[in-house]
C-alpha positions as CSV (number, residue, x, y, z in Angstrom):
1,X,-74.0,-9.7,-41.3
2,X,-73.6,-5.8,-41.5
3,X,-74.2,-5.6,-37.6
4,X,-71.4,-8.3,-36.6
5,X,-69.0,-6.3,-39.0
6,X,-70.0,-3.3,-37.0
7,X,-69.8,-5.3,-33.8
8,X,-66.1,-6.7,-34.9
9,X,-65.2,-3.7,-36.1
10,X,-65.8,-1.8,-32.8
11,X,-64.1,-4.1,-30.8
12,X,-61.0,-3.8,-33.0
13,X,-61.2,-0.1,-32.6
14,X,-61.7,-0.5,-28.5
15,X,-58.9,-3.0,-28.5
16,X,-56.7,-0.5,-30.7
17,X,-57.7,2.3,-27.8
18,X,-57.1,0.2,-25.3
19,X,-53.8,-0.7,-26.7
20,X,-52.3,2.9,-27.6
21,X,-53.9,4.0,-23.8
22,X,-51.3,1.3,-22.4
23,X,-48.7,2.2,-24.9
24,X,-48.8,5.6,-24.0
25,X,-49.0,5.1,-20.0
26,X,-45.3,2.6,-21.0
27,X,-44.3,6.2,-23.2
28,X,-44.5,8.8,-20.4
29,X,-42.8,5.8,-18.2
30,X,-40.2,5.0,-19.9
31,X,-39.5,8.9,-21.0
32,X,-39.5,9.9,-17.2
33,X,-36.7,12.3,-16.3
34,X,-36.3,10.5,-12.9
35,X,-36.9,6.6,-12.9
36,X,-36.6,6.2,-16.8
37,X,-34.3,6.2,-19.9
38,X,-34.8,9.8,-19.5
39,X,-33.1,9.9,-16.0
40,X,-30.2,7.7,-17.4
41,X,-29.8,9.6,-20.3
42,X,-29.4,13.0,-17.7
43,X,-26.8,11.2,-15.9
44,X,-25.0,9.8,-18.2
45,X,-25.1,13.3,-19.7
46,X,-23.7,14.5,-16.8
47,X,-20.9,11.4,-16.1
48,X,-19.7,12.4,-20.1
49,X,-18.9,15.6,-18.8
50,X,-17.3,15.3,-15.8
51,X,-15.3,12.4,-17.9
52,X,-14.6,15.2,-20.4
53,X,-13.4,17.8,-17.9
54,X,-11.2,14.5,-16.2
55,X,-9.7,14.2,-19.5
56,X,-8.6,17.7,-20.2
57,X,-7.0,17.8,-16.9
58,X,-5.0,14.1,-17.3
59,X,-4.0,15.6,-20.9
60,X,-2.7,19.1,-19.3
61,X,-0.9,17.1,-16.9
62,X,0.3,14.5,-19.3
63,X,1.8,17.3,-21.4
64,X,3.9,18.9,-18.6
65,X,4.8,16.0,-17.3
66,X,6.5,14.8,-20.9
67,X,8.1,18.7,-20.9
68,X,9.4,17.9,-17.5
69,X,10.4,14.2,-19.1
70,X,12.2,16.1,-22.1
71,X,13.7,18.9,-20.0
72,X,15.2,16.1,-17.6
73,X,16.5,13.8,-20.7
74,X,18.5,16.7,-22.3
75,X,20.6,17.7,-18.9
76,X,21.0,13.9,-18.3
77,X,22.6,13.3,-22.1
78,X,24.1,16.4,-21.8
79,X,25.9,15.2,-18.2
80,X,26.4,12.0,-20.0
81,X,28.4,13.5,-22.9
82,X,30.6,15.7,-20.2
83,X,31.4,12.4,-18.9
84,X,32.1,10.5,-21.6
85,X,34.6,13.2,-22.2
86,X,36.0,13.4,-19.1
87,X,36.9,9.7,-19.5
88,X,38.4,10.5,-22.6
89,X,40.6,12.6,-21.1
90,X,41.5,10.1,-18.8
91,X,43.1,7.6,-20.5
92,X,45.3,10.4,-22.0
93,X,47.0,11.1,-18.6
94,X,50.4,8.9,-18.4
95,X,50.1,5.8,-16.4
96,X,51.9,5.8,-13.4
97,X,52.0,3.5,-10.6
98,X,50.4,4.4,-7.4
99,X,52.5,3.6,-4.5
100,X,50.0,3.0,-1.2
101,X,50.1,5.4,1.2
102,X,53.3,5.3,4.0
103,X,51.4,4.3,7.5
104,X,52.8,6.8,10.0
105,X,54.4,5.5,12.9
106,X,52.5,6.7,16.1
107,X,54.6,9.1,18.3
108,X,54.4,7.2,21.7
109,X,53.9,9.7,24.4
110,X,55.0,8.9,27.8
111,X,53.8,10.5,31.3
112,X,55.0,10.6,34.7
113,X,53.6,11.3,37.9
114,X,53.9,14.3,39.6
115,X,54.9,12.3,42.6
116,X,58.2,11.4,40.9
């Protein structure tokens, strides 16, 4: 009985070997820099910081474009209240008729021939 123990219990230790020897090969494998998670962990790595440089940029532009925005909005209220004054003053300018304007007659121009 002792030696089937022994005989059971070395075959779960080779089976236990055998099991962390391919667990280990699927480690190094799946930690590899260049065909593993490792190698997709680098590049995304390196996508996140191109994404963060993209960002910084879109976010520098995005701020000069809304100063441009604002800068563009104040002259066009500011033209917008010179008009609404300009109409104002308008309507406080006496109404007189327009007459059209008199068609001038053409001055008919007449020519002769030398030989006359």
């Amino acid at each position: 009985m002792d030696v089937i123990a022994d005989i059971l219990l070395v075959a779960g230790a080779l089976g236990a070997g055998f099991y962390c020897f391919i667990l280990a090969r699927r480690l190094t494998r799946f930690t590899d820099l260049e065909n593993g998670v490792g190698g997709a962990v680098a590049v995304l790595s390196a996508q996140v910081d191109d994404l963060t440089k993209t960002l910084s940029a879109a976010q520098s532009s995005a701020g000069h474009s809304s100063k441009s925005l604002e800068e563009l909005t104040e002259r066009a209220e500011d033209v917008a209240r010179r008009l609404e004054l300009m109409v104002a003053s308008m309507h406080d300018l006496p109404q007189q008729p327009v007459e059209p304007p008199k068609q001038a007659q053409p001055d008919t121009i007449f020519f002769r021939h030398p030989r006359n």
